[in-house]
LOMI-565303 format. One record per residue (C-alpha): x, y, z. Coordinates in steps of 0.2 Angstrom, whole numbers, padded with zeros to 4 digits, always signed. Each point is the difference from the previous one (the first is absolute). Example, Ala and Ser with C-alpha at 12.3 -4.5 7.8 and 13.67 -1.06 7.14 Angstrom:
2
+0062-0022+0039+0006+0017-0003
//
This chain:
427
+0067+0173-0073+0006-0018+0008-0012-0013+0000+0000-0017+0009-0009-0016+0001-0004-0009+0015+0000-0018-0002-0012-0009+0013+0003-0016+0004-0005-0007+0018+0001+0018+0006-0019+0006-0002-0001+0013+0009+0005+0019+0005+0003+0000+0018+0020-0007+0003+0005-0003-0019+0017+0006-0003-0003-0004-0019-0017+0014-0001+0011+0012+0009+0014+0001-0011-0006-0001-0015-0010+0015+0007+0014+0010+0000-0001+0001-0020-0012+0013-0007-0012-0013-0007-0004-0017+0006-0008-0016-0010-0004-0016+0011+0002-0016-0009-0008-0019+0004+0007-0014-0010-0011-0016+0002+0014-0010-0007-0008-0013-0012+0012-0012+0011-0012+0002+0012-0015-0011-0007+0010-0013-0010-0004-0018+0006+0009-0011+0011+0008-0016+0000-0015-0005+0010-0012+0005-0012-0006+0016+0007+0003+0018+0000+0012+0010+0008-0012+0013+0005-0016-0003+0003-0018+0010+0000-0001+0004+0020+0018+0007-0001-0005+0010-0016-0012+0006+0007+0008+0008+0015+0015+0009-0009-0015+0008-0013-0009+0006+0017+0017+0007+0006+0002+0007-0017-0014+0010-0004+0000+0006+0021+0021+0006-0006-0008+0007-0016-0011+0011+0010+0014+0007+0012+0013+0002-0012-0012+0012-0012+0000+0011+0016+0019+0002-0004-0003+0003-0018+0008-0016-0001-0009-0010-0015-0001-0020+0004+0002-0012-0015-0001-0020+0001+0005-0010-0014+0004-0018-0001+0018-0001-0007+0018-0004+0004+0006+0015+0009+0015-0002-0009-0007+0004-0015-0014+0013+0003+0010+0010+0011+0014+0005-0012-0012+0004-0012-0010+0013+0011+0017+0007+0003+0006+0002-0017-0020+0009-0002+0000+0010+0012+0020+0006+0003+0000-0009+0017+0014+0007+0011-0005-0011+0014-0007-0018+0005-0005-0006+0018-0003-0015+0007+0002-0010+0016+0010-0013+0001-0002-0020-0002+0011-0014+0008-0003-0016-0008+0004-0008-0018-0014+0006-0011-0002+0015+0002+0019+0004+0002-0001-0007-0017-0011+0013-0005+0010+0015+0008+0015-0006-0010-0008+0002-0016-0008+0015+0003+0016+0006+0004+0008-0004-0017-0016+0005-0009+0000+0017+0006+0006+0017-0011+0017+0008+0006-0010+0015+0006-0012-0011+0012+0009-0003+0019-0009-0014+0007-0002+0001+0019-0004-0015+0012-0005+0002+0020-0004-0012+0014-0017+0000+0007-0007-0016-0001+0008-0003+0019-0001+0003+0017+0018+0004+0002+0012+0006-0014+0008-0014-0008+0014+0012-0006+0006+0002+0019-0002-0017+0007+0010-0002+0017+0008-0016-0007+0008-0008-0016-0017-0007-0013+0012-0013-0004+0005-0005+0019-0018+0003+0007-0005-0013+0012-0012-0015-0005-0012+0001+0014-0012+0015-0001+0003+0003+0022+0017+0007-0003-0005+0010-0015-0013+0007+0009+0010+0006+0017+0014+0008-0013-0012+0009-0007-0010+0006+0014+0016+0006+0007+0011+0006-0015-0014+0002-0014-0004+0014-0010-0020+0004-0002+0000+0017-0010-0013+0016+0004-0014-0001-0011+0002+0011-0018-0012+0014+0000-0013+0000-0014+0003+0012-0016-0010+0014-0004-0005+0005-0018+0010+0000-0016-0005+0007-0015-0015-0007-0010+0009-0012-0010-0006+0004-0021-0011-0015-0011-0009-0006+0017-0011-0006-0013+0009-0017-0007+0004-0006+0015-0019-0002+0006-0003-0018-0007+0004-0015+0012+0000-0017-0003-0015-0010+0002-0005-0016+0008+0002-0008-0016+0018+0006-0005+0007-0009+0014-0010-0018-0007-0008-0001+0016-0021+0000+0006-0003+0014+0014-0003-0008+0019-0003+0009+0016+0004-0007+0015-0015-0011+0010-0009+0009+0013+0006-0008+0014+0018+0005-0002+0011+0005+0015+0007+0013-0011-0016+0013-0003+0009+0016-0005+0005+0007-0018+0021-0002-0007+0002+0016-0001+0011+0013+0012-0016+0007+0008-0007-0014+0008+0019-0004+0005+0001+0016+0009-0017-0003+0009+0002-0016+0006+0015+0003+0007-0008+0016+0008-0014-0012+0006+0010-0015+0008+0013+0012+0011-0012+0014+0002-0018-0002-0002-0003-0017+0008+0018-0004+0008+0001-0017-0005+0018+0001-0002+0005-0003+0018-0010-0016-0001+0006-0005-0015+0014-0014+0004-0014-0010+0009-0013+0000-0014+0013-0001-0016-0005-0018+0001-0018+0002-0005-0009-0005-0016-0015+0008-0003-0006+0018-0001+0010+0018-0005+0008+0003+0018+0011-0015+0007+0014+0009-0008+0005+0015-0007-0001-0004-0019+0012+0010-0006+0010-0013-0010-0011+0004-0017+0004+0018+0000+0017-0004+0006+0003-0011-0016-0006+0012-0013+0008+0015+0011-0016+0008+0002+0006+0001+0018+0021+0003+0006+0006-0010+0012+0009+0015+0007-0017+0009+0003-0007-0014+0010+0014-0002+0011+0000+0019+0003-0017+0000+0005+0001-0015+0011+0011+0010+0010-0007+0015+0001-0016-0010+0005+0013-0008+0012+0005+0017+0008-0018+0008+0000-0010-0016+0005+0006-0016+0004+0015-0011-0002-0001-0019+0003+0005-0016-0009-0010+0002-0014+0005+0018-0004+0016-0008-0001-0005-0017-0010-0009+0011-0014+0020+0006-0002+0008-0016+0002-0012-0007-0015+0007+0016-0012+0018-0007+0005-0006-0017-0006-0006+0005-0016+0018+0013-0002+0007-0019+0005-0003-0009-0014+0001+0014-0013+0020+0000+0008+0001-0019-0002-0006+0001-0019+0014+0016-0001+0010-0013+0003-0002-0015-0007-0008+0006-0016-0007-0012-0011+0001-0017+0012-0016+0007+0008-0010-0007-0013+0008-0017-0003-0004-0015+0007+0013-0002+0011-0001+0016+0008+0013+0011+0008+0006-0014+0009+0001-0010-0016-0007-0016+0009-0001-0015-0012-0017-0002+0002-0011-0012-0013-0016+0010-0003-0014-0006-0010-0012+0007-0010-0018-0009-0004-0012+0010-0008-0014-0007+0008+0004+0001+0018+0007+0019-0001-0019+0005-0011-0007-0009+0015+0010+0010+0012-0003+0016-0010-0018-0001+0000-0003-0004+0016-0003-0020-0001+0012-0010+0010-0014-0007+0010+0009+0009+0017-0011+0013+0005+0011+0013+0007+0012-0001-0014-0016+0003-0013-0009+0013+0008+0018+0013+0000+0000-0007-0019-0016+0005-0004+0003+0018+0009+0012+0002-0010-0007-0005-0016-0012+0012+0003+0005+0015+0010+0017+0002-0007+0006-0002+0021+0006-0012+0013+0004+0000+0018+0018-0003+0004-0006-0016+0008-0009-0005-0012+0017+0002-0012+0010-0008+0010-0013-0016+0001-0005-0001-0019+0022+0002-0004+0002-0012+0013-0015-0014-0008+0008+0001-0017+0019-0003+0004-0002-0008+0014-0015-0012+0000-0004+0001-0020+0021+0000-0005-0003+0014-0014+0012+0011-0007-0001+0014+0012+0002+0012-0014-0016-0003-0007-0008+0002+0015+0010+0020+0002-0007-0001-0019-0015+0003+0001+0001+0011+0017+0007+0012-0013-0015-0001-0011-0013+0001+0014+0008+0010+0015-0005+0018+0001+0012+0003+0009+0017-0011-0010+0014+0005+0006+0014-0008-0011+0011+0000+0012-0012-0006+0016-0008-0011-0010+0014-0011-0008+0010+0003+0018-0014-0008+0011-0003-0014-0012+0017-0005+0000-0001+0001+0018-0015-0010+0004+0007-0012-0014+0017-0004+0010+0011+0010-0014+0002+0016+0008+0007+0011+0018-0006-0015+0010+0008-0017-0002-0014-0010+0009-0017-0003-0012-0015+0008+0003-0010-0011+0001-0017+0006+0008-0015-0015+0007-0014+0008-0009-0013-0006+0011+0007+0001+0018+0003+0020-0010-0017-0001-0005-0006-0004+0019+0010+0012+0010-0004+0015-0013-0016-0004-0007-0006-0010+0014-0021+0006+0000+0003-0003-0019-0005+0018-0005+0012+0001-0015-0002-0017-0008-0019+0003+0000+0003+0018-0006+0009-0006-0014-0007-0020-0006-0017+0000+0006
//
């Protein structure tokens, strides 16, 4: 009898997870969440690292990867703990042969990965696969440490020479796995020292966290209405569900592959339609596989002031100008009404990232990384890599050696000319 544990990390799903499929191939099967307490510490801003309206959505894709993975007689348990610790202790419990997990790229959590792999008992293997990207990293068509600066010659190398792998078929049933029964209890709202929020009704992100809606939605914007092929002319927009796809949150957690949108995008492309914006919809995944690859390698420098380009730059950092900037009170209209969306939906339009990044290092001269600070507590959709990688874009630290500097109003004119969104959101 082998047994394995799968360890879920932003991989929450079963369609396309190399991780679930291998550690399938054991007799019996445990999946194991770690809310690492790291996760909800404060700080040096003053405010969490997670917040509610992020918690909230990994508990929705939780429960729905709970529900799925019982169908596999795969039991779910979520603890909040360092992996390193809890893991070696199941396998020592339970005679682990196995443990599964998809891969991380930047400083933290290969921190994690290396003391897990000390922690563990001889007899446990420990086994790590790609999945978080479009393309597989392992097989790039250039050097990491030589890849170009500018994203454009990333792009066309790996448009032409890149790998994107076939999606993994999904396991069938193991084995019921024995003691179902002590693994029933998750953590509640107030083991994580945080007050339960939902996101506001108007949100322009109105679905559930979890693989399900993932699966529909991206059903519903290729199939159902077809709004794919208009997509690069209303990716813009700033209010309602359907100026753009909205995959990113499902995408960040991994309740949605990469690999499975682009392989229904052409398929769509074959059967249907294919235009600009079949192709733009791709060329946003290679964005986001971008500047996973820049923090790969650069490592840590993605998270210092300097930036990858380790530009001397005197940043400031005044309590009371960022609060007014984080809660949506600068007293420039556009920049508060995307503040106060995201305050309270958990979500932001790319333009409106790029403006309010753009207010507070630009116009405000604040620390950038507190602004990418607290789009980790608040983003649904955080992307570590996305996140920090655009705010040291827009900031002038990053792939682009000109500052970003956006004109929030004349912005706020050509996209939100009738004033739709700014009354949506501060009247």
């Amino acid at each position: 009898m082998s047994r394995s544990i799968i360890w879920f990390r932003n991989n929450l799903r079963l369609h396309d997870n190399a991780a679930l499929a291998n550690a399938c191939r054991h007799d019996q099967a445990l999946g194991l969440y770690c809310f690492d307490p790291g996760l909800f510490r404060e700080t040096a801003y003053g405010f969490l690292k997670t917040g509610a309206l992020r918690l909230h959505f990994i508990l929705e894709a939780l429960e729905n990867l709970q529900e799925e993975l019982g169908k596999l007689n795969i039991p779910l348990k979520v603890v909040i703990a360092k992996p390193e610790i809890v893991i070696p202790e199941l396998c020592d419990r339970w005679s682990i042969d196995g443990v599964y997990a998809q891969k991380e790229h930047t400083y933290e959590e290969l921190q994690v990965e290396k003391l897990l792999t000390e922690a563990l008992p001889d007899k446990t293997q420990l086994h790590f696969t790609e999945g978080i990207t479009l393309f597989n990293p392992e097989k790039l068509p250039f050097d990491l440490d030589k890849m170009p600066r500018v994203f454009t010659d990333v792009r066309k190398m790996l448009e032409k020479y890149g790998e994107i792998p076939d999606i993994v078929d999904q396991p069938g049933a193991r084995e019921a796995w024995p003691g179902n029964e002590e693994l029933e209890q998750w953590p509640g709202w107030e083991a994580f020292g945080l007050e339960a929020e939902t996101p506001d009704e108007r949100t322009a992100f109105p679905w559930r966290g979890d693989e399900k809606a993932a699966l529909e939605r991206l059903e519903s914007y290729l199939w159902e209405s077809r709004r794919i092929e208009k997509y690069k002319f209303t990716r813009n927009g700033l209010v309602g569900a359907d100026y753009s796809s909205k995959f990113s949150p499902w995408l960040s957690i991994g309740a949605l592959s990469p690999r499975m949108i682009y392989h229904e995008v052409k398929r769509y492309e074959q059967e249907v339609k294919k235009n600009i914006s079949t192709y733009w919809l791709i060329f946003e995944l290679i964005w986001r596989d971008f500047f996973r690859l820049v923090a790969m390698q650069h490592g840590s420098k993605i998270f210092m002031a300097e930036g990858i380009r380790q530009k001397p730059v005197e940043w400031s950092f005044d309590p009371e100008v960022f609060e007014k900037w984080r809660t949506g009170n600068t007293g420039d209209d556009f920049v508060d009404a995307n503040m106060k969306e995201l305050q309270l939906t958990g979500f932001m339009s790319n333009r409106g990232r790029q403006n309010v990044a753009s207010y507070l290092a630009h116009d405000l001269k604040q620390d950038w990384r507190a602004g990418a600070a607290w789009f980790e507590n608040r983003l649904i959709d955080y992307d570590v890599t996305s996140n920090w990688g655009n705010w040291m874009y827009v900031a002038g630290v990053g792939n682009d050696p000109r500052d970003r500097k956006f004109n929030t109003q004349w912005q706020a004119e050509k996209y939100d000319k009738n004033r739709q969104y700014r009354k949506l959101w501060l009247d």
